[in-house]
C-alpha positions in Angstrom: 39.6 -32.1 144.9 41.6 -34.0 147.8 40.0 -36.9 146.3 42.0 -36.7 143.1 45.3 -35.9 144.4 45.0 -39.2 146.7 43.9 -40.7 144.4 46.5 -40.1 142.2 49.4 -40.6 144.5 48.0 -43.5 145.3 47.9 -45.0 142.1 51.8 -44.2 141.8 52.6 -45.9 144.8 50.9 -49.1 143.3 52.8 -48.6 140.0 55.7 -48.1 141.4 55.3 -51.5 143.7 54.4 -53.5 140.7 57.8 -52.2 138.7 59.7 -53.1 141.7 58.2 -56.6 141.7 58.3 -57.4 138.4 62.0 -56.1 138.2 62.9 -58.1 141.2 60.9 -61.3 139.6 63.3 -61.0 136.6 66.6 -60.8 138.8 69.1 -63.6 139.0 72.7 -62.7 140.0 75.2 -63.6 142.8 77.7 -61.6 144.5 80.4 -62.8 147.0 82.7 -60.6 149.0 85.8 -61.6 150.8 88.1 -59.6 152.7 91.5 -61.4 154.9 92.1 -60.0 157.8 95.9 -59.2 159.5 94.9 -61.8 162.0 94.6 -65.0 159.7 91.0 -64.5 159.6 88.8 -64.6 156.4 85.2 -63.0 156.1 83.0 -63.8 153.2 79.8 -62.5 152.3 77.7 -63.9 149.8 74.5 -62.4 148.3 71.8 -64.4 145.9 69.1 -62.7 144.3 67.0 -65.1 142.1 63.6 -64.9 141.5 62.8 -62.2 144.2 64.3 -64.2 146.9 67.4 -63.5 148.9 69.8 -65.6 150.4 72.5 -64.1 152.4 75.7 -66.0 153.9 77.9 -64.3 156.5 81.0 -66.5 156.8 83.8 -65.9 159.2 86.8 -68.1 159.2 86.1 -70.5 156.8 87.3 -73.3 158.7 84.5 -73.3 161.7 81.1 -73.4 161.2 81.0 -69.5 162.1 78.3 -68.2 160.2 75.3 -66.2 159.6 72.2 -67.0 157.5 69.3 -64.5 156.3 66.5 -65.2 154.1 64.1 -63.2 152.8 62.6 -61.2 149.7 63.7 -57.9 147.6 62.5 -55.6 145.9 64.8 -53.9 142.8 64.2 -50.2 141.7 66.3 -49.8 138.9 70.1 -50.2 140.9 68.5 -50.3 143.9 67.9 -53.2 146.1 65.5 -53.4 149.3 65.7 -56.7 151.3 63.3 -57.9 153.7 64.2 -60.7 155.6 65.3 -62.8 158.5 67.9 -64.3 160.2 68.1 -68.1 160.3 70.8 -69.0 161.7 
């Protein structure tokens, strides 16, 4: 009997996985976000989700080199996004 209920939540775990993957395979879209500061300063984020790979760019001040850089991969359940990555900066 415990068997079958593992089982069985089991197997939606994996279906759930592989929707997430496929969904995140099929993905291609870029986001940027700015926002200016009182102080002069300028902060940009931009987000790039292609392919189930994410590239993230932090951006502060735009003229130094300033900056933050995280790779990684996502996973898309319906509007939601879970990234898994690093920082390579």
């Amino acid at each position: 009997m415990l068997n079958k209920a593992l089982i069985g939540i089991v197997s939606a775990l994996v279906f759930l996985i592989i929707q997430a993957i496929i969904s995140s395979v099929n993905t291609k879209a870029t986001y940027e976000f700015s926002i200016n500061n009182n102080i002069a300063q300028k902060e940009t984020l931009k987000l790039t989700l292609n392919d189930g790979h994410a590239s993230m760019l932090i951006s502060r001040n735009s003229n130094s080199q300033d900056f933050s850089h995280f790779d990684g991969l996502f996973l898309r359940f319906q509007n939601h996004y879970y990234l898994f990555g690093i920082d390579t900066s």
